[in-house]
N, C-alpha and C positions, 0 to 999 in steps of 0.2 A: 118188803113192799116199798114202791118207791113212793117219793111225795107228791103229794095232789094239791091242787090251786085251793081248796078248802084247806089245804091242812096248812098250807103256809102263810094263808088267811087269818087260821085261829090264831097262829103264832108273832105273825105282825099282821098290820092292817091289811086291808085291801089294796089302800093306795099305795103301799109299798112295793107290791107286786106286777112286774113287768114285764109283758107279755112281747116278744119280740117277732112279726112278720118273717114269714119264711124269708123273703125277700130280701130283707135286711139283714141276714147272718151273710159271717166272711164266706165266698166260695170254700175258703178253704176251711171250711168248718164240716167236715167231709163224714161226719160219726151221726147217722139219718137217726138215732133214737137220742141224739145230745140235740140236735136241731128240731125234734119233735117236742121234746122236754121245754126247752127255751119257745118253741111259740104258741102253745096248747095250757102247757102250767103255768112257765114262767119262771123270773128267776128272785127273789126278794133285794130292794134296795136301800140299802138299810146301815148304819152305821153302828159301832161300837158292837157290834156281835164278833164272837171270835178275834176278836182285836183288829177287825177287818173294815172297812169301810168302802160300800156298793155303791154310794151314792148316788155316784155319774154317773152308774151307768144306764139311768133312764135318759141321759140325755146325751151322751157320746156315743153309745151304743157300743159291742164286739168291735175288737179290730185282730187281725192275726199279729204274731209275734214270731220272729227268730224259735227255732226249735232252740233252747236251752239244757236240754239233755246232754245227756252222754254223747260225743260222734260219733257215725255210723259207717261203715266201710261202704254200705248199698246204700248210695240215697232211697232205693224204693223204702229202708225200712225205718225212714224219717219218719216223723209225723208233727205237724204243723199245730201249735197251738195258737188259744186264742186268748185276748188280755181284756181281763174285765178293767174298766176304767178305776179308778183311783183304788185299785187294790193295794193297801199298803199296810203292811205290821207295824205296832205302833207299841 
């Protein structure tokens, strides 16, 4: 079952939880149930979880990034990620 804006609720606050307008994801954020998830649920911003730190990004918002994958011989079978702001392992 996937997560619901209550359950990410219980687990941190309210105000942690950032709910992002269709409008403001990258075009190329192209996967319609990751862009449904980010502006219906939300996504938690939140630091020192998983050694990861979300902070920013209630206030930088998505940006896309370089695919970082393995190369592809068909660009069609690229796919384009997106960088949550101060994503860093610590």
């Amino acid at each position: 079952m996937a997560p619901t804006t209550d359950w990410l609720t219980d687990i941190w606050d309210a105000a942690a939880i950032k709910r992002f307008p269709q409008g403001t994801l990258p075009s190329t954020l192209s996967d319609v149930g990751a862009r449904q998830f980010l502006s219906s649920v939300g996504f938690p911003c939140v630091t020192d979880f998983l050694e990861l730190d979300t902070t920013g990004l209630a206030s930088a918002g998505l940006h896309p990034v370089a695919d970082v994958a393995e190369p592809v011989d068909d660009p069609a079978e690229a796919h384009p990620h997106v960088l949550l702001p101060r994503l860093v392992a610590r």
